[in-house]
Residue frames as a rotation matrix with the C-alpha (Angstrom) as fourth column:
UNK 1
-0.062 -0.225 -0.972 -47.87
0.085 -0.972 0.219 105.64
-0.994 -0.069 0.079 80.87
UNK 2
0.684 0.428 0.591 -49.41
0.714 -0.226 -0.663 106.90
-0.151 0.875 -0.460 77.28
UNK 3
-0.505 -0.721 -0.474 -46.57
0.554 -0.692 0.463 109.65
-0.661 -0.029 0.749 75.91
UNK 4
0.341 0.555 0.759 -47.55
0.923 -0.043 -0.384 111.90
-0.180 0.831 -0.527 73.58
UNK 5
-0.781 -0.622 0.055 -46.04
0.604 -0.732 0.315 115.21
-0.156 0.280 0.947 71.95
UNK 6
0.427 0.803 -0.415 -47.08
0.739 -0.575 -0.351 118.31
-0.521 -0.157 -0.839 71.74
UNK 7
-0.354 -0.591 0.725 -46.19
0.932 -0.154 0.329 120.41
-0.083 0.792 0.605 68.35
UNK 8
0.068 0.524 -0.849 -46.73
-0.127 -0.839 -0.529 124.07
-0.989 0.144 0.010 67.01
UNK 9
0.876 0.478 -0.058 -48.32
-0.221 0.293 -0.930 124.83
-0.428 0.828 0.363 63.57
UNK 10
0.062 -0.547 -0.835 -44.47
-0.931 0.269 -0.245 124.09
0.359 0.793 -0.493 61.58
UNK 11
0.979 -0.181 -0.095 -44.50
0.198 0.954 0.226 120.73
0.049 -0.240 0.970 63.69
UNK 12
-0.206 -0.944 -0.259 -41.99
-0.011 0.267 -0.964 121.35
0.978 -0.196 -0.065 65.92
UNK 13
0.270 0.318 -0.909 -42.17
0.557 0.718 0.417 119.67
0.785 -0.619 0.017 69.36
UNK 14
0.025 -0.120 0.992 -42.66
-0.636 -0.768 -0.077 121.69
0.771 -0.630 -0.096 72.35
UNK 15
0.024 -0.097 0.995 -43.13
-0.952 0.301 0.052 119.22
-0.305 -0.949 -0.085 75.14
UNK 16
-0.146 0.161 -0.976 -43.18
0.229 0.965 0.125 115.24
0.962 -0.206 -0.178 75.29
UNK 17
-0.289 0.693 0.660 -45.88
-0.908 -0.417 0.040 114.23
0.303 -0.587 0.750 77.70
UNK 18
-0.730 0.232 -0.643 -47.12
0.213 0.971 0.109 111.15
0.650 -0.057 -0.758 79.93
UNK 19
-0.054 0.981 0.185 -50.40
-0.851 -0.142 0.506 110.19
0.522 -0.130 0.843 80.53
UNK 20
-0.998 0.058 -0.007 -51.15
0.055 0.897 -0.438 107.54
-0.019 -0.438 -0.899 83.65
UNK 21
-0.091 0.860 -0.502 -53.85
-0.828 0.215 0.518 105.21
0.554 0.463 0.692 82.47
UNK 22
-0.862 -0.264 0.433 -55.37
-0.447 0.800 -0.401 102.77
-0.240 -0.539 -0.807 84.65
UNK 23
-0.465 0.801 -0.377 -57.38
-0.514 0.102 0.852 100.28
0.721 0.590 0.364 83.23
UNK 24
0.610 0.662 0.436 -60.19
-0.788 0.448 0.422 98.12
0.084 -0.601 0.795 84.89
UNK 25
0.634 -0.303 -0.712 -57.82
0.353 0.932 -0.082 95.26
0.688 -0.199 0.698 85.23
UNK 26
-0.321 -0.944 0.075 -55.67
0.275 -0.168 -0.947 97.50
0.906 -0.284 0.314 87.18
UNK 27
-0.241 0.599 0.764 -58.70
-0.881 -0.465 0.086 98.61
0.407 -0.653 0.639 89.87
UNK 28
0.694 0.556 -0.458 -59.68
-0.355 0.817 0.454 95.25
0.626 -0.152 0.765 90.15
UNK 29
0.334 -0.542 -0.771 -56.11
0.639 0.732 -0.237 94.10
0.693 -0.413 0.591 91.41
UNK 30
-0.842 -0.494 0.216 -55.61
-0.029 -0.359 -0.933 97.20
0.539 -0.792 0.288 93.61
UNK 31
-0.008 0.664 0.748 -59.03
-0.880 -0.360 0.311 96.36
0.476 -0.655 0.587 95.18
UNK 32
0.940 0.077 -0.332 -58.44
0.022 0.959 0.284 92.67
0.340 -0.274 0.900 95.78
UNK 33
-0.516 -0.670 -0.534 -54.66
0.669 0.074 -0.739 93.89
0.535 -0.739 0.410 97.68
UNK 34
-0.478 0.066 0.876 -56.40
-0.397 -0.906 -0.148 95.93
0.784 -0.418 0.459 99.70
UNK 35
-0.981 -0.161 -0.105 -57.55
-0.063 0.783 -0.618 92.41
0.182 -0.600 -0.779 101.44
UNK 36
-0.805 0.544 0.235 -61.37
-0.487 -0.382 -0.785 93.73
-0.338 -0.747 0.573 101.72
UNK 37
-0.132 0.458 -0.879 -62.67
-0.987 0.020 0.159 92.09
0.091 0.889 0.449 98.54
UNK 38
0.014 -0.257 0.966 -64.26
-0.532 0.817 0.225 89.09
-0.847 -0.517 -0.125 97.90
UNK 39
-0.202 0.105 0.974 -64.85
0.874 0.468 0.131 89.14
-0.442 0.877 -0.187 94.64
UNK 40
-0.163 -0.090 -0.983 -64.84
0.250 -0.967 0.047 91.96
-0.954 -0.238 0.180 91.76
UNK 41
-0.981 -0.168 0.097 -65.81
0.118 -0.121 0.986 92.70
-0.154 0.978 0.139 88.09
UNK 42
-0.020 0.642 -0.766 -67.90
-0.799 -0.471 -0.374 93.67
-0.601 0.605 0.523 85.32
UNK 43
-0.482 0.259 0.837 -69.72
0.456 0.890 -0.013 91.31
-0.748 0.375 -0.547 82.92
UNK 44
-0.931 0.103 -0.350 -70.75
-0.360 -0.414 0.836 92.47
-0.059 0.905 0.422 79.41
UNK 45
-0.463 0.865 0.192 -74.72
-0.159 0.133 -0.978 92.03
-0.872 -0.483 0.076 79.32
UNK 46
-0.971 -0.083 0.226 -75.95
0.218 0.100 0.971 90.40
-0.103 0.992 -0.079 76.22
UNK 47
-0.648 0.736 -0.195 -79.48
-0.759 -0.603 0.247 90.65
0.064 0.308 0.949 74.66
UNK 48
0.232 0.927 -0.294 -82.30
-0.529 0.374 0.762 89.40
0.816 -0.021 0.577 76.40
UNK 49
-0.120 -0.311 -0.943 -80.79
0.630 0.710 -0.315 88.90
0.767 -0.632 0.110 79.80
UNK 50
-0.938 0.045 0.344 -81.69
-0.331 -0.419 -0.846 92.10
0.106 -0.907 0.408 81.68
UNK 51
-0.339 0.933 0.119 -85.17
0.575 0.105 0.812 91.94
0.745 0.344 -0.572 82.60
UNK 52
0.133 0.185 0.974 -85.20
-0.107 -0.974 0.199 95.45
0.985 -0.130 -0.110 84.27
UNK 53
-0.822 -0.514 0.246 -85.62
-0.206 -0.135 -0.969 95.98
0.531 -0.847 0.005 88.13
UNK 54
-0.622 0.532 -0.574 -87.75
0.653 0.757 -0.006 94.45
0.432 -0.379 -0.818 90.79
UNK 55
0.095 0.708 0.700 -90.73
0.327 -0.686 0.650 96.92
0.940 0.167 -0.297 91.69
UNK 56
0.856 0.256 -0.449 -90.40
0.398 0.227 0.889 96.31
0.329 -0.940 0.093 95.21
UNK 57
0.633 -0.686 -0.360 -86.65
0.549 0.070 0.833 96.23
-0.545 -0.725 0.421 96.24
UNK 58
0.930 -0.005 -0.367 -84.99
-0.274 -0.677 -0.683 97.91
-0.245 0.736 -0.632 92.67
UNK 59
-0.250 -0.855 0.455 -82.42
-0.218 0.507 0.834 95.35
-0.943 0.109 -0.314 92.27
UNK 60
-0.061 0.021 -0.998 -81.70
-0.993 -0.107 0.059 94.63
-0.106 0.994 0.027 89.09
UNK 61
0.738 0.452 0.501 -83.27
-0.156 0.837 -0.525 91.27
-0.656 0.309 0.688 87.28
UNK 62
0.047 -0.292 -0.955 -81.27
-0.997 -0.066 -0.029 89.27
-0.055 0.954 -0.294 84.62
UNK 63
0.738 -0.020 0.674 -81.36
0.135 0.984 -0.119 85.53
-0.661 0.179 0.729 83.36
UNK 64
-0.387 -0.880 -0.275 -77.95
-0.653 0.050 0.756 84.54
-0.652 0.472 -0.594 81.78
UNK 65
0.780 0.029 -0.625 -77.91
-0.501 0.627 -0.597 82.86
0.374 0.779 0.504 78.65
UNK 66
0.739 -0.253 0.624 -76.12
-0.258 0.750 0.609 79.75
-0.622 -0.612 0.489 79.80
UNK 67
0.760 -0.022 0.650 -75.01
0.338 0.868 -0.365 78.78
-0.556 0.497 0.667 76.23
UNK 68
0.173 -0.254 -0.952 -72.13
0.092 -0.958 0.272 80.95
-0.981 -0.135 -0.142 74.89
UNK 69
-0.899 -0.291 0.327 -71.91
0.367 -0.094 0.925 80.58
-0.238 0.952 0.191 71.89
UNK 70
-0.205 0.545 0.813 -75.23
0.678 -0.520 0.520 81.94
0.706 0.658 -0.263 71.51
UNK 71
0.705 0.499 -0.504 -74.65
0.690 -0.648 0.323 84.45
-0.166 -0.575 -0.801 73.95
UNK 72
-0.416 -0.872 -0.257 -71.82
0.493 -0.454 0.742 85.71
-0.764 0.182 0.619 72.02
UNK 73
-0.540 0.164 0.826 -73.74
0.841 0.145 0.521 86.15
-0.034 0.976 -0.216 68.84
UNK 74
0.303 0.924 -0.234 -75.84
0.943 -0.255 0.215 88.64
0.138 -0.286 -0.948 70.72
UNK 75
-0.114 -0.152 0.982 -75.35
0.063 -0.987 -0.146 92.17
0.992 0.045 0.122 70.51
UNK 76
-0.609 -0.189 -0.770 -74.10
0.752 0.170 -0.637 93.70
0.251 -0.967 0.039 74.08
UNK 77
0.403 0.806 0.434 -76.85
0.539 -0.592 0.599 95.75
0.740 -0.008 -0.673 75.82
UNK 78
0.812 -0.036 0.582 -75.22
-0.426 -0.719 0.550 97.11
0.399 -0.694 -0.599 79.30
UNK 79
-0.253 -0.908 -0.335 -72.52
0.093 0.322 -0.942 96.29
0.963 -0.270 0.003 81.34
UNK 80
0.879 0.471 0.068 -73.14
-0.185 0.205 0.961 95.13
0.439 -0.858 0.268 85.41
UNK 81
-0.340 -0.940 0.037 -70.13
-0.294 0.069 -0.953 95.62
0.893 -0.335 -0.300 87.31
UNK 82
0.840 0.538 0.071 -70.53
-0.198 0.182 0.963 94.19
0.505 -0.823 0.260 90.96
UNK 83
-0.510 -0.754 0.414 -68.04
-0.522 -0.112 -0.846 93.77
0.684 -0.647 -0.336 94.11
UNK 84
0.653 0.668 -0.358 -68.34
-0.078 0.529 0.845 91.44
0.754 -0.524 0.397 97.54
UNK 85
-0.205 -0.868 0.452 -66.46
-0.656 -0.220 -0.722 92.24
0.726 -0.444 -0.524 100.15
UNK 86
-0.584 -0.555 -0.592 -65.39
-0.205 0.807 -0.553 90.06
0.785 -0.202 -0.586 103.12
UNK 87
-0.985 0.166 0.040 -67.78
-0.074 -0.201 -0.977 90.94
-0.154 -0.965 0.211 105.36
UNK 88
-0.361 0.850 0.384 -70.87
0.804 0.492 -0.333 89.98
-0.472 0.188 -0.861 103.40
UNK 89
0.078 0.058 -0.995 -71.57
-0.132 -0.989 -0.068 93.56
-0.988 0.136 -0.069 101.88
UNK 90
-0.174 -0.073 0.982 -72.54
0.794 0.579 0.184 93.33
-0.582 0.812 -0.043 98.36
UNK 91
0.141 0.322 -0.936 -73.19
-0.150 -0.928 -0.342 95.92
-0.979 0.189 -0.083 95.84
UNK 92
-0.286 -0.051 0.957 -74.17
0.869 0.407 0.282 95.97
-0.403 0.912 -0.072 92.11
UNK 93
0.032 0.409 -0.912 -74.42
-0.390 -0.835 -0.388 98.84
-0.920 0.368 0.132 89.04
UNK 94
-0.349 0.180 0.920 -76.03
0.880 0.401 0.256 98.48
-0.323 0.898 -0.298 85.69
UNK 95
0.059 0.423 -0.904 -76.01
-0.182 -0.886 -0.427 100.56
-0.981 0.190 0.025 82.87
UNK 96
0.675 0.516 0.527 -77.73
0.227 0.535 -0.814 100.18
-0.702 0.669 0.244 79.75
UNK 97
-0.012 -0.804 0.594 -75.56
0.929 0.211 0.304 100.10
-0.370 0.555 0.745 76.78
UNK 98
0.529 0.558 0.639 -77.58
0.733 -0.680 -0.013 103.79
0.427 0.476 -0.769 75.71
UNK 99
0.971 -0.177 -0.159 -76.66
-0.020 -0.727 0.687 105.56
-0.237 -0.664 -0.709 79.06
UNK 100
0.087 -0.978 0.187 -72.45
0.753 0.187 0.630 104.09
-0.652 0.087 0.753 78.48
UNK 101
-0.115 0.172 0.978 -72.80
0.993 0.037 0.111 105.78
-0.017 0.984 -0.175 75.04
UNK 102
0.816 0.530 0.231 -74.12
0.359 -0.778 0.516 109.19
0.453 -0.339 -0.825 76.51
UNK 103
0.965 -0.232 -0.123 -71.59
0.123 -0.014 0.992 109.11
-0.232 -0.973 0.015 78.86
UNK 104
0.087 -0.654 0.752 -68.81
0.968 0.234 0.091 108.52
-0.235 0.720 0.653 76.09
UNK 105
0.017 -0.034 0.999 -70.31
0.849 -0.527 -0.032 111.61
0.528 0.849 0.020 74.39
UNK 106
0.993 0.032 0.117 -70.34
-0.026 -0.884 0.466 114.03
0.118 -0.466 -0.877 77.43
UNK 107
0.814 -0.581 0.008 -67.14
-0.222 -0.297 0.929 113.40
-0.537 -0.758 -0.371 79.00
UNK 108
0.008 -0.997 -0.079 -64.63
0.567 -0.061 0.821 112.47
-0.824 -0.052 0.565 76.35
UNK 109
-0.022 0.084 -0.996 -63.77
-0.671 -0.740 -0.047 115.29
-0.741 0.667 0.072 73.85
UNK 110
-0.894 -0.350 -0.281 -63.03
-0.355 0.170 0.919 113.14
-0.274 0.921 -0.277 70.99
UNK 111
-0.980 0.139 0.145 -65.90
0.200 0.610 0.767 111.13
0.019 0.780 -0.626 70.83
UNK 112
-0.673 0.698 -0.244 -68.80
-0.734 -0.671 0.104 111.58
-0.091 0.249 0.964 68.73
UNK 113
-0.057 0.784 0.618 -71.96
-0.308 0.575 -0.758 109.36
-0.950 -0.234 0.208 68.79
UNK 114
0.592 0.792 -0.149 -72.74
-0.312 0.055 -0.948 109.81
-0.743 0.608 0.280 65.36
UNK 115
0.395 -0.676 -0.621 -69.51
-0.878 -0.079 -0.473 109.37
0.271 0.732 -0.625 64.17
UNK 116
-0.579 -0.516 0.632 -69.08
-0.670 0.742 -0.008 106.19
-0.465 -0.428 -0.775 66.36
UNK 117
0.138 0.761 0.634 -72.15
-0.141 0.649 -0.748 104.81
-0.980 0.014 0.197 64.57
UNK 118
0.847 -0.081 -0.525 -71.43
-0.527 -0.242 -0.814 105.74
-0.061 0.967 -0.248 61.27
UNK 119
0.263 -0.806 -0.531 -68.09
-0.962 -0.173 -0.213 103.56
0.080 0.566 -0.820 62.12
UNK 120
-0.245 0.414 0.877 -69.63
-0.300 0.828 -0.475 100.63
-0.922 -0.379 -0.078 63.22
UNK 121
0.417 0.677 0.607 -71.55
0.253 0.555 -0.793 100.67
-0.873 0.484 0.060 59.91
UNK 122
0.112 -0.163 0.980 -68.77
0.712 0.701 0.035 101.28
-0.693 0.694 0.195 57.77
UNK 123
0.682 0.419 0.599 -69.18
0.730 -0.442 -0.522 104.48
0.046 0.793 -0.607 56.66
UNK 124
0.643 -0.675 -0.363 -66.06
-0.025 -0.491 0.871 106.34
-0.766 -0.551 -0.332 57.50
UNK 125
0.653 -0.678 -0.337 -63.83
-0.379 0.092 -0.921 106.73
0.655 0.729 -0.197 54.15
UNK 126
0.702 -0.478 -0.528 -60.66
0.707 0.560 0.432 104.13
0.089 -0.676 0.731 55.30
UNK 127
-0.109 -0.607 0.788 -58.29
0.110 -0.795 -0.597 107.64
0.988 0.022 0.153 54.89
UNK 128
0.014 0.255 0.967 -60.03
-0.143 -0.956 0.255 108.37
0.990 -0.142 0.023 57.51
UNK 129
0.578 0.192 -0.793 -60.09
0.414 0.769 0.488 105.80
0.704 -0.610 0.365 59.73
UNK 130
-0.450 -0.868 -0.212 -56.62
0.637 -0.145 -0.757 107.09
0.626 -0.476 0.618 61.64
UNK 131
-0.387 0.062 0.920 -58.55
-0.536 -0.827 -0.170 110.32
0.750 -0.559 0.353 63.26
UNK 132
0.395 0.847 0.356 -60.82
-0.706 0.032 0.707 108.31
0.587 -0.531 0.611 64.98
UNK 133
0.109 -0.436 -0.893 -58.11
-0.065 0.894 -0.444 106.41
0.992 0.106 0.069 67.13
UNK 134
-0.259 -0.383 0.887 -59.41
-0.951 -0.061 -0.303 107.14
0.170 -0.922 -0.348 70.65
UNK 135
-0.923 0.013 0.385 -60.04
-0.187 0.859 -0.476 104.11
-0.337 -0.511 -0.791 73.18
UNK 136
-0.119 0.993 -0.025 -63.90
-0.309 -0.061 -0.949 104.71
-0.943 -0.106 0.314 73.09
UNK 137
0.396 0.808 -0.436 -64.12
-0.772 0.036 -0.635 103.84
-0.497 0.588 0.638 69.74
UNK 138
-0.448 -0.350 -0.823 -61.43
-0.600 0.800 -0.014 101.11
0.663 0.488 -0.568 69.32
UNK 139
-0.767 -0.110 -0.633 -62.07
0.345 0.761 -0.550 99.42
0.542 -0.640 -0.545 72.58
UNK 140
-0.210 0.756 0.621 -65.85
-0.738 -0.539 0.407 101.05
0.642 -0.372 0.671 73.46
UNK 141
0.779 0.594 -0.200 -66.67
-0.125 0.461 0.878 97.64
0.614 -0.659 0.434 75.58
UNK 142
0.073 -0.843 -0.532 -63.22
0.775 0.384 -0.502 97.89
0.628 -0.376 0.682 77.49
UNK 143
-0.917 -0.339 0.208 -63.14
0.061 -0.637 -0.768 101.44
0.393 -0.692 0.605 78.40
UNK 144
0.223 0.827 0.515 -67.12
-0.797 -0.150 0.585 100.74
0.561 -0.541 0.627 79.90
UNK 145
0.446 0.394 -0.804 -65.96
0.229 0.818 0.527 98.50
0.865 -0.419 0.275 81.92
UNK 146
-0.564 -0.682 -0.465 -62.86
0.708 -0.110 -0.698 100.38
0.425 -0.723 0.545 83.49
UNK 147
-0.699 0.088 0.709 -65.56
-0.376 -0.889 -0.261 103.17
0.608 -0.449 0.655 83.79
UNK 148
0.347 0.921 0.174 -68.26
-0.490 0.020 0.871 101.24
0.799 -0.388 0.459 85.38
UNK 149
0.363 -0.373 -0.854 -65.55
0.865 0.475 0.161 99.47
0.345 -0.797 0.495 88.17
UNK 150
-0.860 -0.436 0.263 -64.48
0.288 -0.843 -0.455 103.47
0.420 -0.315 0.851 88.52
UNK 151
-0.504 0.592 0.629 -67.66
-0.646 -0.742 0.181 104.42
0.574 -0.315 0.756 89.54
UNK 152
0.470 0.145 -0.871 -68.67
0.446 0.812 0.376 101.13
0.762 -0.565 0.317 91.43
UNK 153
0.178 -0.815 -0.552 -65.76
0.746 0.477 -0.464 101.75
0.642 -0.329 0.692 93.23
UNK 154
-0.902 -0.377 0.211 -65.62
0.237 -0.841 -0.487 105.43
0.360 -0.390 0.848 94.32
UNK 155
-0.452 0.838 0.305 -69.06
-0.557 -0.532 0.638 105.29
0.697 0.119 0.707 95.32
UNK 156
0.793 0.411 0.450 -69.39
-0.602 0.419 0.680 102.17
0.091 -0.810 0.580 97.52
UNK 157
0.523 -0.576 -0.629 -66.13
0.601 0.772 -0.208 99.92
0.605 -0.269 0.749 97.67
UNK 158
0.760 -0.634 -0.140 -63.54
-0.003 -0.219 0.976 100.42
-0.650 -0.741 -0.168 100.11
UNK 159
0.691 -0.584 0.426 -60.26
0.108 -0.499 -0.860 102.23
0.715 0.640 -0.282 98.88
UNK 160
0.468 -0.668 -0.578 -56.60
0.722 -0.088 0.686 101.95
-0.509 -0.739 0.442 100.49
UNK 161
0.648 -0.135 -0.750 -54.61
-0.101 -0.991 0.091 104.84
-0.755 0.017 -0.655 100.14
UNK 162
-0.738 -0.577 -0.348 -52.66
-0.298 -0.183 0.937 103.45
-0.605 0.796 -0.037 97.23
UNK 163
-0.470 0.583 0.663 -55.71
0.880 0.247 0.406 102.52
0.073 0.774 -0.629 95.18
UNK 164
0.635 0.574 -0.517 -57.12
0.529 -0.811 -0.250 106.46
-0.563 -0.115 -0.818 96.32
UNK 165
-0.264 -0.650 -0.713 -53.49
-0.333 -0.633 0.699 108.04
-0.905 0.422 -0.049 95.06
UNK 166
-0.657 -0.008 0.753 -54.14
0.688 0.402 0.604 105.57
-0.308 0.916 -0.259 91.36
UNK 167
0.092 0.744 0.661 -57.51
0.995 -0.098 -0.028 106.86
0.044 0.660 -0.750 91.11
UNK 168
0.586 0.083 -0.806 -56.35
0.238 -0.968 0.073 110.75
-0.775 -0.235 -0.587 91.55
UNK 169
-0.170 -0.730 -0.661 -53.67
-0.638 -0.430 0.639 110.47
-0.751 0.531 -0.393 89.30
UNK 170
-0.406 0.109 0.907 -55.57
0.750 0.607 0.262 107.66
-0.522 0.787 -0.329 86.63
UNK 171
0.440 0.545 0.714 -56.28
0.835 -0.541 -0.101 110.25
0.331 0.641 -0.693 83.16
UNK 172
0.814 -0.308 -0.493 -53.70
0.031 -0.824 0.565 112.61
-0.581 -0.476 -0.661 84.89
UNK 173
0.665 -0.736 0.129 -50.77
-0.071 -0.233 -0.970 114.31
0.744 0.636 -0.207 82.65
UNK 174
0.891 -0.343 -0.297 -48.04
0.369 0.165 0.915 113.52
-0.265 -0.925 0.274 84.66
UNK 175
0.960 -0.277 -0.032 -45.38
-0.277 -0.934 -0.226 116.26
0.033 0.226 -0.974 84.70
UNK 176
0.462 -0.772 -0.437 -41.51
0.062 0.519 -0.852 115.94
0.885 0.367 0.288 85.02
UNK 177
-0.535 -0.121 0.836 -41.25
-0.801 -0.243 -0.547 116.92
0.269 -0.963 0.033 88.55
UNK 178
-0.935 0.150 -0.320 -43.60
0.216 0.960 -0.181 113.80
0.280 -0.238 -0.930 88.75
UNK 179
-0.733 0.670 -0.116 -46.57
-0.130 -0.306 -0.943 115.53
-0.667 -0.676 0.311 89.52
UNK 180
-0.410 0.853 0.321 -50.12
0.908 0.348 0.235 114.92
0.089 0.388 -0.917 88.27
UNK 181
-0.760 0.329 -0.560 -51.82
-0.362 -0.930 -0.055 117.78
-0.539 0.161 0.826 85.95
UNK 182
-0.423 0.860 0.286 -55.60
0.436 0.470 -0.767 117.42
-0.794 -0.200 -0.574 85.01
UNK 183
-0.915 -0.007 0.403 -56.94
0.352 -0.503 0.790 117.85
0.198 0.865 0.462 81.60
UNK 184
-0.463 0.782 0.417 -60.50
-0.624 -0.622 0.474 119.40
0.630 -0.041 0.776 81.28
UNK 185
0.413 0.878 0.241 -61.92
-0.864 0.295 0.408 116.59
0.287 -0.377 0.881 82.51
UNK 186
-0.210 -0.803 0.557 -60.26
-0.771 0.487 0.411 113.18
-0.601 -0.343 -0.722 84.11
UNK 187
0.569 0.583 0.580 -62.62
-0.051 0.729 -0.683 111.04
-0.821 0.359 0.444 82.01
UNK 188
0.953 0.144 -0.268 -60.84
-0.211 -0.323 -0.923 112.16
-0.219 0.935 -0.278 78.87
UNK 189
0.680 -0.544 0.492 -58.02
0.621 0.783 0.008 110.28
-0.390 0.300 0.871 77.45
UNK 190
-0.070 -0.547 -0.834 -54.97
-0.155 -0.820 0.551 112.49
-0.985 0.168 -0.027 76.32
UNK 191
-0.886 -0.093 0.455 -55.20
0.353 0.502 0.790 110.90
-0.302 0.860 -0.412 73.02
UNK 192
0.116 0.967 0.228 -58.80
0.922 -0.019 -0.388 111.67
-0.370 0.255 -0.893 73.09
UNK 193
0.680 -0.002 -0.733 -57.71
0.109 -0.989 0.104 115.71
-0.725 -0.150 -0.672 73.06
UNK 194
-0.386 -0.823 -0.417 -55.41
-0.201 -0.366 0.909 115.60
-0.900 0.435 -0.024 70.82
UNK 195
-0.952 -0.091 0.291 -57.40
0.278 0.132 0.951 113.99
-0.125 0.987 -0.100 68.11
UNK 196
0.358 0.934 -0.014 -60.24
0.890 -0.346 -0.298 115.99
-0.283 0.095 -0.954 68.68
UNK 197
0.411 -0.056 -0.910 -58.41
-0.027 -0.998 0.050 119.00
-0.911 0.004 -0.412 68.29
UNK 198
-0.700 -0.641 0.314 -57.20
0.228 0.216 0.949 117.30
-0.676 0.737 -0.005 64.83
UNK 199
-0.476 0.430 0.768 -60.66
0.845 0.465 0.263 116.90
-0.244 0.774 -0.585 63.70
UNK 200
0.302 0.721 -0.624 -62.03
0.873 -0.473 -0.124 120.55
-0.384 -0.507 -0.772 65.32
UNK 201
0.968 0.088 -0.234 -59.39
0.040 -0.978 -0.203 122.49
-0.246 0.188 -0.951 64.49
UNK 202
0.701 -0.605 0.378 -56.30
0.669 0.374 -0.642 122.36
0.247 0.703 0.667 61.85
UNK 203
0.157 -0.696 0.700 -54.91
0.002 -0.709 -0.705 125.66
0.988 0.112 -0.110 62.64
UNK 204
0.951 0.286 0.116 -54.73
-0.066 -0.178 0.982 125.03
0.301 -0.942 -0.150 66.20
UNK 205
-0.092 -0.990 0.103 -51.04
-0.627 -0.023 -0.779 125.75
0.774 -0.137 -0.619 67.72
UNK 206
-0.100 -0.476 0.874 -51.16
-0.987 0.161 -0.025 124.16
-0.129 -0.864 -0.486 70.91
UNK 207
0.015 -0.020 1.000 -52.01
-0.106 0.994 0.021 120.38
-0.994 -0.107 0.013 69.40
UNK 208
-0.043 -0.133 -0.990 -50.84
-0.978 0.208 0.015 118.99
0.204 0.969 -0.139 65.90
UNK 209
0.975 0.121 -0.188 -51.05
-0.096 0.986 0.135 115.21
0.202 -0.114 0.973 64.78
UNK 210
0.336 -0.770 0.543 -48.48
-0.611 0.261 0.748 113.31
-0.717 -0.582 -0.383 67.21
UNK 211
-0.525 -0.660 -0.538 -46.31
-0.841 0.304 0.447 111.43
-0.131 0.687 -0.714 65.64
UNK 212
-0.800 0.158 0.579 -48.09
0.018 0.971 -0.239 107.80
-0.600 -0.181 -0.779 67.07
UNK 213
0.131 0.980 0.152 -51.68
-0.043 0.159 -0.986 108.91
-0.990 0.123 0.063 65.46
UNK 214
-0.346 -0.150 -0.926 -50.05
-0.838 -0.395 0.377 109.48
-0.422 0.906 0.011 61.79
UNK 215
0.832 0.506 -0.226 -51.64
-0.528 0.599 -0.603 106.77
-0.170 0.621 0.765 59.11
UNK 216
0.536 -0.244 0.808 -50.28
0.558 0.820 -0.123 103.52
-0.633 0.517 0.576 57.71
UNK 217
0.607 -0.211 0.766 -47.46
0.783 -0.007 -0.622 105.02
0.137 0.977 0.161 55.47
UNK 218
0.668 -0.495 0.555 -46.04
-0.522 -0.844 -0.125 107.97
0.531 -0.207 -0.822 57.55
UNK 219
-0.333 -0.783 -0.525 -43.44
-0.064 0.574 -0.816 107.67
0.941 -0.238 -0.241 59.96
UNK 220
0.837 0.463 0.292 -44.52
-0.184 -0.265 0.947 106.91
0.516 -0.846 -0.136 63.45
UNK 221
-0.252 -0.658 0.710 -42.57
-0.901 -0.109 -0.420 106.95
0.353 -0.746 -0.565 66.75
């Protein structure tokens, strides 16, 4: 559970909010109690191990690099999440590090391609650094994996009715009556909304900077 406050423009607190986040380590163990699994996860695809899809059947090709240490050194290209369930039933998805990236930039509000590159390379004044403090851009090869075992998963694995209630209520605001309220989208991280609406729009009433996102030097909660 992610809290987070919600302030008007003198920064005084109207609500205190939780957010249920489930990450890809948490899908993984509610698909492997669910007894059907034989095996689950996502693997980080380095460079020069896909080698695209077979013409014929359209499985996806790849030769591992064997050696890690120089398959660490490599820059990650896609992510290949796969599942095997007890009954012999296999199923694999790959997507290219481009499409993740795309996918980043439709569905959560905060983040911005160009600004995710530009902070890779450094170019972000360090003032600035704090705005930019969703997941996607601390932890961009973490949250592509929890999305690529979410969509694995809701698309061909098998789902018991507590791993169907997680994923309804995973990216849900979750209310004091206990109930589960949906921002714009489910993809989108409360954090993500809130510090987009820092960077979009200053005079906005319904979201000021929470206490947790404040810089090195303020007070934080």
């Amino acid at each position: 559970m992610v809290p987070y406050k919600k302030k008007d423009r003198q920064g005084h607190v109207i609500s205190v909010e939780a957010q249920f986040q489930l990450g890809a380590k948490g899908y993984k163990q509610l698909a492997m109690r669910t007894g059907q699994y034989l095996d689950i996860d996502c693997i980080y695809i380095h460079e020069g191990e896909y080698l695209g899809r077979d013409r014929f059947s359209g499985k996806y090709k790849f030769e591992f690099i064997e050696d890690d240490e120089v398959k660490e050194n490599l820059p990650i290209v896609g992510y290949l999440a796969y599942f095997e369930l007890l009954n012999g039933f296999k199923k694999q998805l790959y997507w290219s590090r481009a499409k993740m990236e795309k996918h980043a930039d439709t569905y959560s509000q905060a983040f911005n391609l160009e600004a995710y590159r530009k902070l890779q390379k450094g170019e972000i004044p360090k003032e600035e650094l704090w705005k930019y403090s969703s997941f996607w851009y601390k932890s961009f090869d973490e949250m592509a994996e929890k999305t690529m075992i979410r969509q694995l998963i809701s698309k061909w694995g098998i789902m018991s009715i507590e791993m169907e209630d997680a994923y309804t209520r995973d990216m849900s605001v979750i209310d004091e009556q206990g109930n589960p309220q949906y921002v714009d989208n489910k993809e989108v991280p409360i954090e993500d909304i809130v510090a987009h609406e820092i960077k979009t729009n200053a005079n906005t009433e319904e979201f000021t900077e929470p206490e947790w996102l404040k810089p090195e030097g303020k007070d934080a909660t």
